[in-house]
C-alpha positions in Angstrom: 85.7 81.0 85.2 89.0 82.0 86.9 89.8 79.9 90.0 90.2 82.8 92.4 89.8 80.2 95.4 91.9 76.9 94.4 89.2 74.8 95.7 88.2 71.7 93.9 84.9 71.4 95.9 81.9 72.4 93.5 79.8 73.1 96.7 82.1 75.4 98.4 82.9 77.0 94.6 79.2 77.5 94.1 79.0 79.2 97.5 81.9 81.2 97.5 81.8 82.8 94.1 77.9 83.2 95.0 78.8 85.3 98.7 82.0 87.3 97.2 79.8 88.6 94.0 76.8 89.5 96.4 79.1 90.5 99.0 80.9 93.0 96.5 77.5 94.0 95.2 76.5 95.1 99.1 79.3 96.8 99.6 79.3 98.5 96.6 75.5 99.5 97.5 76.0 100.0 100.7 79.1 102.7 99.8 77.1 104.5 97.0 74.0 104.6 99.7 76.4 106.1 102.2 77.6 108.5 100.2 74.5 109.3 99.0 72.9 109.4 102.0 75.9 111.5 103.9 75.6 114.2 100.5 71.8 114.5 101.4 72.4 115.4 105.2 75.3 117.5 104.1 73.0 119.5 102.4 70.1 119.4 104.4 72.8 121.0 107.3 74.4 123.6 104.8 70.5 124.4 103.7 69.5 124.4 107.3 72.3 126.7 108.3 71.6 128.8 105.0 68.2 129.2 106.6 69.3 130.1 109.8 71.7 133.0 108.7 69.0 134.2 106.7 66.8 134.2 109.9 69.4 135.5 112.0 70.1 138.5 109.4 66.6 139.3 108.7 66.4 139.9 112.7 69.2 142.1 113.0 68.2 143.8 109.5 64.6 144.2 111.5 66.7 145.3 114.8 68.8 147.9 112.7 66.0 149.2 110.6 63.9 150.1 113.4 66.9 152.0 114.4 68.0 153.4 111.0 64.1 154.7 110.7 64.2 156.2 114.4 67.4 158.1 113.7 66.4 159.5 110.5 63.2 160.7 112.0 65.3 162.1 115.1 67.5 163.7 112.5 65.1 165.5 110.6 63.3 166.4 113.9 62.1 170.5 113.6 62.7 171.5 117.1 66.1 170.1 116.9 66.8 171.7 113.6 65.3 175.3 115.0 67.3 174.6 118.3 70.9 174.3 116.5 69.7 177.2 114.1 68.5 179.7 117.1 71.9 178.8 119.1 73.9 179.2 116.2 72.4 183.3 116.1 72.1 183.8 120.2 73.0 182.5 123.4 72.2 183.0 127.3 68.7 181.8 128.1 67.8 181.0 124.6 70.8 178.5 124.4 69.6 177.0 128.0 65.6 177.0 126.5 66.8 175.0 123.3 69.5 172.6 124.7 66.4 171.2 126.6 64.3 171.0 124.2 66.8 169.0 122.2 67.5 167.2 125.6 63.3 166.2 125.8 63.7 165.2 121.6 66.2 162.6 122.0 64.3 160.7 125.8 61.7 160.9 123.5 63.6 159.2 121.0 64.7 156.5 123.7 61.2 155.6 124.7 60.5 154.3 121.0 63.3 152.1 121.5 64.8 150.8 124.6 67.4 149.1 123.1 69.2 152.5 122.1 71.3 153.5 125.1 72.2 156.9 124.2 72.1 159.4 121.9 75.0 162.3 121.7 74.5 165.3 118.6 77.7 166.5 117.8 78.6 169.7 116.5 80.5 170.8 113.2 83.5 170.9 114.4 83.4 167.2 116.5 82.5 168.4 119.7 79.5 167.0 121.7 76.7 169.6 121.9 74.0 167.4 123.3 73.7 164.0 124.9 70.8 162.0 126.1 72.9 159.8 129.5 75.8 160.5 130.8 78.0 164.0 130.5 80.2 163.9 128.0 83.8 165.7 127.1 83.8 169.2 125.4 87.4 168.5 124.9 86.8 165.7 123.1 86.2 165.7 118.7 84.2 162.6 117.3 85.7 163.1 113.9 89.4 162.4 114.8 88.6 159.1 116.2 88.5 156.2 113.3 86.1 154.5 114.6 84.0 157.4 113.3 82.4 157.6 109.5 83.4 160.2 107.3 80.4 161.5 105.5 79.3 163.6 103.0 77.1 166.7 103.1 73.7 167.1 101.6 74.0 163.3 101.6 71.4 162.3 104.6 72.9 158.8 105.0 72.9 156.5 108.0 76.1 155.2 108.5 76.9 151.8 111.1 80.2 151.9 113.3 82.1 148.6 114.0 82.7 147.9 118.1 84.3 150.8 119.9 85.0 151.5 123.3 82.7 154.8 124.9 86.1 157.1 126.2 84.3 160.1 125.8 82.2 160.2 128.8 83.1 162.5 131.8 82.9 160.6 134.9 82.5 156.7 133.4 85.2 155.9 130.6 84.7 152.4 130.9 80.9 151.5 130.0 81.6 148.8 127.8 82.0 148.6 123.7 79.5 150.0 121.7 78.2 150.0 118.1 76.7 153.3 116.5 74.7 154.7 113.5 75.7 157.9 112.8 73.1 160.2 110.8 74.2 164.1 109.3 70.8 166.5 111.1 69.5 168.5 108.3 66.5 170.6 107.0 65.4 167.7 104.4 62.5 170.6 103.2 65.6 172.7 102.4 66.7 172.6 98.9 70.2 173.8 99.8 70.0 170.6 102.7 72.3 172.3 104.9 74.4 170.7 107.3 74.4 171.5 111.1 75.5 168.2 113.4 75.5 164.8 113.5 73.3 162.7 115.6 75.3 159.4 117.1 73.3 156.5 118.5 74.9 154.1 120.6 73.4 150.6 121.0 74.3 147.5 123.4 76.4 144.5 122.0 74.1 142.7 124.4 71.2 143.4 122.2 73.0 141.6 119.1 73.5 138.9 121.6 69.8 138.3 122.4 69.1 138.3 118.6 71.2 135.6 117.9 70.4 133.3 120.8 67.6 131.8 119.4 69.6 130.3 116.3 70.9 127.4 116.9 74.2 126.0 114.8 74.8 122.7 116.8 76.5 122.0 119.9 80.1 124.4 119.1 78.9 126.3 115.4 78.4 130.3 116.5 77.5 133.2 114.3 80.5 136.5 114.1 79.6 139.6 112.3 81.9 141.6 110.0 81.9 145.4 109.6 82.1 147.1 106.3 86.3 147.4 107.2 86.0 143.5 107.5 86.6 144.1 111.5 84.3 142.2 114.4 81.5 144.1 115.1 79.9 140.7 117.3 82.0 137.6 118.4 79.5 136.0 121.3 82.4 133.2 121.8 85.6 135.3 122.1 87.5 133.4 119.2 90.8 133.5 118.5 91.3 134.2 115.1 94.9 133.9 113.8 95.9 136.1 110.3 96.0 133.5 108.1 92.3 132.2 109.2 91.2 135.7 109.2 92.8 136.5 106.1 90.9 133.6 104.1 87.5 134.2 105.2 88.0 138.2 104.0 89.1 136.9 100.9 86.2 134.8 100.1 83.7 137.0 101.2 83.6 138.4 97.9 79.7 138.2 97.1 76.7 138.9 98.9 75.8 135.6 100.2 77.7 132.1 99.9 79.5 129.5 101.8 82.8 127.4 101.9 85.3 125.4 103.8 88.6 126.8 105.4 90.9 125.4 107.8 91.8 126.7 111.2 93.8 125.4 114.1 94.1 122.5 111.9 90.5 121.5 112.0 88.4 122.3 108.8 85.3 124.3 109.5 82.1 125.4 106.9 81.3 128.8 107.1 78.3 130.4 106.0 77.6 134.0 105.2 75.0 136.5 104.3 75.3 139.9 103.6 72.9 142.8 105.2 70.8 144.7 103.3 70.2 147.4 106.2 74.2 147.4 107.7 75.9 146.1 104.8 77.6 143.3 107.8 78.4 140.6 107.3 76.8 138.0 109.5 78.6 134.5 109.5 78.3 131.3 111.0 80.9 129.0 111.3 80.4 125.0 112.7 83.1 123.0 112.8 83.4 119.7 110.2 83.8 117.3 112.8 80.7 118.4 114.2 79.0 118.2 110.8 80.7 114.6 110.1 79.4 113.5 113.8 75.9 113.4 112.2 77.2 110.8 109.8 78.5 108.3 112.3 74.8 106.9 113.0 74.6 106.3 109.3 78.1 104.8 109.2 77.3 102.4 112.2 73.6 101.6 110.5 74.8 101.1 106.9 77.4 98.8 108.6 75.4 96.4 110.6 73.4 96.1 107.6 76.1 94.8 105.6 77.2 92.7 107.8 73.8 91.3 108.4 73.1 91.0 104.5 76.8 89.3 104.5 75.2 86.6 107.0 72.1 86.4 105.1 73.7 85.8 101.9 76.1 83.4 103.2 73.4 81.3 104.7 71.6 81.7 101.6 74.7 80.4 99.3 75.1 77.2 101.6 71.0 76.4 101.3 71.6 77.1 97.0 74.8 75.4 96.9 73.7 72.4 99.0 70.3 72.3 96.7 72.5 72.1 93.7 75.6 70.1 95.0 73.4 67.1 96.5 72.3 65.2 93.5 75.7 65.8 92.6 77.0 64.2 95.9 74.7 61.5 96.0 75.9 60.5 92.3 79.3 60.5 93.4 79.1 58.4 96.3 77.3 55.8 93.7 80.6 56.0 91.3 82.5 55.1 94.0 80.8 52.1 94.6 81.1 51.3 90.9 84.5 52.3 91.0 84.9 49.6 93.6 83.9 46.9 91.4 79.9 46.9 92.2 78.2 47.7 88.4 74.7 46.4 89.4 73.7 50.0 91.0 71.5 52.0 89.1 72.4 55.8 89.1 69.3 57.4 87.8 67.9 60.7 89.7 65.1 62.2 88.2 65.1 65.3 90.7 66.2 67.6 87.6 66.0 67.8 83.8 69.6 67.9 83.7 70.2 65.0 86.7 67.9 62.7 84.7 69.9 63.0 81.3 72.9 62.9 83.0 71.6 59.6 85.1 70.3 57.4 82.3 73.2 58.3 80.0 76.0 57.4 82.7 73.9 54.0 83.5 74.0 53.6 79.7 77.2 53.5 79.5 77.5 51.7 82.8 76.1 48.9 81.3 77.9 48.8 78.3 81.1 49.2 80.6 79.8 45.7 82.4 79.2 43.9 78.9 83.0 45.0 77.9 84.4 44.1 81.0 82.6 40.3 81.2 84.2 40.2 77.2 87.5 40.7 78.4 87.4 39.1 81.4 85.9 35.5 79.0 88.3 36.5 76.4 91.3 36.7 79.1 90.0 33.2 80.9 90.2 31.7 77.5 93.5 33.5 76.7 95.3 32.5 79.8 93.5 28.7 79.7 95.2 28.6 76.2 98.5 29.9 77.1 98.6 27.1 80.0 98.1 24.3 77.7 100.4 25.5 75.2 103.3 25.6 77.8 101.8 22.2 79.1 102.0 20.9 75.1 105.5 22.4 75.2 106.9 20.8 78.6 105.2 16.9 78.3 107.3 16.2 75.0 110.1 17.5 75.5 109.8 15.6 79.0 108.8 12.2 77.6 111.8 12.8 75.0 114.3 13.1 77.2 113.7 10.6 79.6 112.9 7.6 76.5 116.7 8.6 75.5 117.8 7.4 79.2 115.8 4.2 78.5 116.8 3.5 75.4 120.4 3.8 76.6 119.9 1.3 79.4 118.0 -1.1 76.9 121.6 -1.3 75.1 123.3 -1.8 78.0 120.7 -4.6 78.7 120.4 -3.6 82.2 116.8 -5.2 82.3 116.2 -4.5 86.2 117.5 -0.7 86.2 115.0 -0.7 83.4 112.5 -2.3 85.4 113.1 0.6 87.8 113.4 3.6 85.5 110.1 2.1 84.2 108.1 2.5 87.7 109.9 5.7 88.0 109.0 7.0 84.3 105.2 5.7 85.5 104.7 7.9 88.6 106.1 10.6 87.1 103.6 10.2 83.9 100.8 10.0 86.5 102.5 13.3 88.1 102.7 15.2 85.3 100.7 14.6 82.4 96.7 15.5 84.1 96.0 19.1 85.8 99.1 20.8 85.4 97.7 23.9 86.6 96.3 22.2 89.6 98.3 23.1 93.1 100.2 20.3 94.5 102.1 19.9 98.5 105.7 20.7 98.3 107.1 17.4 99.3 105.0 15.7 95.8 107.0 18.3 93.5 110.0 17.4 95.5 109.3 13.7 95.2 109.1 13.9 91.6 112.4 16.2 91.0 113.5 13.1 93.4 112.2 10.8 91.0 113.4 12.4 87.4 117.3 12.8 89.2 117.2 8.7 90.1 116.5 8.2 86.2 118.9 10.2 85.0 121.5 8.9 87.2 120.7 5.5 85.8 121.9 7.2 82.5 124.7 9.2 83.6 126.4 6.7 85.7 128.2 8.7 89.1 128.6 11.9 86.5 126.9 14.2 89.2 125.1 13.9 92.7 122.5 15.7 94.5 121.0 16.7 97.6 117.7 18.2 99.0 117.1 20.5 101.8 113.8 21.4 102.6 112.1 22.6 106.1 109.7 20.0 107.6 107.0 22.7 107.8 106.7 23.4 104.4 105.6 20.0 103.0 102.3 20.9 103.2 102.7 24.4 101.9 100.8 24.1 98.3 102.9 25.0 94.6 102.7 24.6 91.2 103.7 21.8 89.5 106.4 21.1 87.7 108.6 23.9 88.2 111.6 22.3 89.8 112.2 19.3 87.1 112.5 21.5 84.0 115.6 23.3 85.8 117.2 20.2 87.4 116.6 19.1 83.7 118.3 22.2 82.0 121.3 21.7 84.5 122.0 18.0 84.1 122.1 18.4 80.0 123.4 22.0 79.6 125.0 22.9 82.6 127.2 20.2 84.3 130.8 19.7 83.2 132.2 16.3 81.5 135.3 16.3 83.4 134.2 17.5 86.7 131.7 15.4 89.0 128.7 17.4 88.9 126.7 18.4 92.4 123.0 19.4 92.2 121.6 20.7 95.7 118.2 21.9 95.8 117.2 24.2 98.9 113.9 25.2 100.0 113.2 27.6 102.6 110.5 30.5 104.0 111.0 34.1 104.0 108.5 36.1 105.3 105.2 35.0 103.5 106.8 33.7 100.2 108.9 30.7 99.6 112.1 30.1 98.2 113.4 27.2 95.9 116.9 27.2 95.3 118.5 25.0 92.8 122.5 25.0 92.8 125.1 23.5 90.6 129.0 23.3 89.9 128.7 23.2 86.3 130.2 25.3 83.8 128.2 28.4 84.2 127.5 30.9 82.1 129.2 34.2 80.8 127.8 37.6 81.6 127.0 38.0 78.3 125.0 34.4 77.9 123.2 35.0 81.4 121.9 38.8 80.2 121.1 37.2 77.0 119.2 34.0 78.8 117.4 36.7 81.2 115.7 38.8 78.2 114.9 35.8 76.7 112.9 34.2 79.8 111.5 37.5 80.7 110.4 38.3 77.1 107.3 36.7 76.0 107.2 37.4 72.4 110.5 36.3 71.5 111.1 32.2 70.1 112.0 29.7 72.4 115.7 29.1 72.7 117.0 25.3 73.1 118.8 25.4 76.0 116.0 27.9 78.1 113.0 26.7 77.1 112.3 24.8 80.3 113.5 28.2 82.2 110.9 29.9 79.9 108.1 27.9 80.4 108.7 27.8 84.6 109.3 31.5 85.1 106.3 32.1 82.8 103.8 29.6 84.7 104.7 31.1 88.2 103.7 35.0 86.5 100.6 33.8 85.2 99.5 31.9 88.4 100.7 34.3 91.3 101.5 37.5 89.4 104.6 39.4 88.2 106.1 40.0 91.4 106.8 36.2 91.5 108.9 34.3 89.2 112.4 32.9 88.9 116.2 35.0 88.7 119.4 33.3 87.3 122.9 34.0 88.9 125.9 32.0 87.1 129.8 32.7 86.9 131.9 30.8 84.3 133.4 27.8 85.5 132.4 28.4 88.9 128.2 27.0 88.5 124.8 28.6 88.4 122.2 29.8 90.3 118.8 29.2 89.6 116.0 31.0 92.3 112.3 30.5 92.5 109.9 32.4 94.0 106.3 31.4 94.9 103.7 32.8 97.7 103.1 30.9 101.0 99.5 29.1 100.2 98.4 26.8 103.0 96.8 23.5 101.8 
């Protein structure tokens, strides 16, 4: 799996992967059930509104049907047909008698329907020849004006006008806007259907008003209603319509019923239509997005909240599954790391899973062979290291014992019988010195007696060639160290490094510094070229490589120290030629 989170923790891996895949997964839910859920209650609105233009037009179709039937009933109406016929032959009383009876016709008319607020007939050539309210101009021709319907005879058609103002009246001009049907009156029994005036009916804008007050289109949606010429016939709200808004609802008014979304004042809005069946209007709602969006927010705030709950929920969950898995897991590693500290005796297995248990018995398994290995080293090391000690202890006691029996021998042909005597104690205590437990620690001032004691024999053999001194702090006499470790140098510097010309001067300083201790062993001997001393320094530093007669004790010293305190410790060589060498050992601070 990719590491998305670098995070080495299995438990916080386990939880994290497990929260961002179900958290994805929510969201992912939780967006398709929004949208889902906001394209449901779209459509419930749009099929809600749908409904309620349908109501809304089958009311006005019911409100302008009642009309259209009342006006073609007043159109074909006898006496008013006889009335227009007799006035057309005579006039005098006659015209007097029939323009009352035309007058009683159209109150008649009114009583069926309240809602009509006049009724004017109007004669063949425009001008008014009967009205049911107020007086009205003789001056004054219907068929110039364009709000007025051109029509075609023998065609008994009604015919709704858009809004238009009523100028025509005598004493009022200004009684408010107005819609009309206009109807042609006309013998309908009359094969020829002759023509002889138009009957106008002029109805309140109020009474659209209180048809669409029931329907309801939200808090700001309102209904506007479109003549046949595309101009207002009804706008309740007094909106401002600009061209280009205008413009695109015409242009998608196309079919008989529909609806889309146009912008205006920068603010999209749905509109809604249906077409009359009665008027051939067009009624149409409009409700601003916004408004329709608005309903969405409750589901936007719910669907939220739940996510964010289910987010909690999950996390919560993830920590309890990834705690569940991680804590045989844990509780296994905190027993590694007590092996890993050295402590194999614990016993790992965990049965609380399939998996745990194989895992368990195979790592104690192997645990176990891991402890047999280790004790085989460790005895094969002991008896490595106890094998390497006595050889260097084979290597140093002859060469010792060699060494020193040339000195005697030497004084046995000088026949010096009491410096024998005294070489012989000294030869004794250093026997006693060095010949048992050479690995065993010794006090400071015993391996300085005994470097003491090898420079007194060999000074009984080289007769005033060198002298010597011995510094060493009072406090460190008791200080513990190998043994052995001084003589072998002292040794290599009497035979190999003093000069045969040149009284020799062996000082041997030994001082503290900081927690180890420091053995310094100085001559004025010949020394050594750089190229001798790097050569000298691999040797004693290299363990495979042969012994070398004029290092060996060097060797076996610097290698003694390694083995017994470690690698840090040891001995370094500094020499010039013709100027002396340098030899330095270093050795821990041990207490007795």
């Amino acid at each position: 799996m990719l590491r998305f989170f670098h995070i080495k923790s299995l438990k916080s891996n386990i939880m994290i992967y497990f929260s961002v895949i179900f958290i994805i997964v929510l969201c992912i839910i939780g967006l398709v059930g929004y949208r889902f859920f906001s394209q449901v209650l779209t459509n419930e609105i749009l099929s809600y509104t749908e409904k309620i233009i349908a109501q809304t037009s089958s009311s006005i179709d019911l409100y302008f049907g009642q009309i259209k039937n009342l006006t073609q009933i007043t159109a074909g109406n006898e006496e008013i047909i006889n009335a227009i016929k007799e006035d057309e032959l005579s006039i005098g009383s006659s015209f007097l008698y029939n323009n009352r009876k035309i007058s009683d016709v159209l109150q008649e008319t009114k009583k069926f329907n309240r809602k009509i607020k006049d009724l004017i007939i109007i004669k063949k050539d425009g001008t008014c020849y009967n009205y049911s309210n107020s007086c009205v101009r003789k001056d004054y021709n219907f068929y110039e004006q364009d709000w007025f319907p051109k029509y075609e005879e023998k065609y008994a058609k009604v015919c709704f006008t858009g809004i238009h103002s009523q100028d025509y009246y005598v004493l009022d001009n200004n009684l408010g806007n107005v819609v009309s049907t206009v109807i042609p009156i006309m013998d309908y029994t009359d094969p020829n259907r002759e023509f002889y005036a138009m009957l106008l009916c002029n109805l309140n804008i109020s009474d659209i008003a209180d048809i669409t007050q029931d329907a309801q289109l939200g808090k700001t949606g309102f209904f506007l209603i479109l003549d046949n010429n595309n101009e207002l016939v009804y706008n309740p709200t007094s909106y401002q319509f600009d061209n280009d808004f205008k413009k695109n609802i015409i242009t998608n008014l196309s079919q008989q019923s529909g609806q889309f979304v146009s912008k205006h004042d920068k603010e999209n809005v749905l509109v809604v239509y249906k077409t009359s069946t009665i008027t051939g209007w067009k009624i149409i709602s409009i409700i601003p997005m916004k408004e329709i969006l608005s309903h969405l927010d409750n589901i936007k705030i719910f669907t939220f909240f739940l996510i964010i709950i289910c987010v909690f929920i999950v996390i919560i969950v993830s920590i309890f599954i990834s705690r569940s898995i991680t804590k045989p897991i844990s509780g296994l590693m905190k027993k590694m790391e007590n092996i890993g500290q050295g402590n194999f005796d614990i016993k790992l297995y965990d049965n609380s899973t399939i998996e745990m248990e194989m895992l368990s018995s195979n790592i104690d398994v192997m645990i176990e062979s891991i402890n047999k290995l280790n004790e085989d080293i460790y005895s094969y090391k002991m008896k490595s290291k106890e094998a390497e000690v006595k050889m260097l202890q084979s290597q140093i006691n002859p060469h010792f014992l060699y060494n020193t029996l040339q000195s005697v021998k030497a004084l046995a042909l000088l026949n010096k019988t009491k410096d024998i005597s005294k070489m012989v104690t000294l030869i004794g205590n250093m026997l006693r010195y060095s010949i048992y437990d050479l690995d065993k620690l010794v006090p400071i001032n015993s391996e300085i007696k005994h470097v003491s004691d090898y420079i007194r024999i060999q000074n009984y053999r080289y007769s005033d060639k060198f002298d010597y001194r011995i510094d060493s702090e009072i406090e460190l006499s008791n200080l513990q160290t190998l043994k052995l470790i001084l003589q072998p140098i002292v040794e290599n510097s009497i035979i190999h490094g003093l000069q045969e010309n040149i009284k020799g001067i062996i000082a041997i300083n030994v001082f503290a510094k900081d927690n180890d201790i420091y053995f310094e062993i100085n001559d004025n001997g010949k020394g050594m070229t750089l190229e001798e001393l790097e050569k000298i320094k691999m040797h004693i530093n290299d363990k495979n490589q042969k012994d070398q007669s004029k290092s060996i004790g060097l060797k076996n010293v610097n290698e003694r120290i390694k083995l017994k305190y470690g690698d840090r410790y040891g001995l370094s060589i500094a020499s010039k030629s013709d100027i002396g060498t340098s030899v330095t050992i270093i050795i821990p601070k041990i207490n007795s």
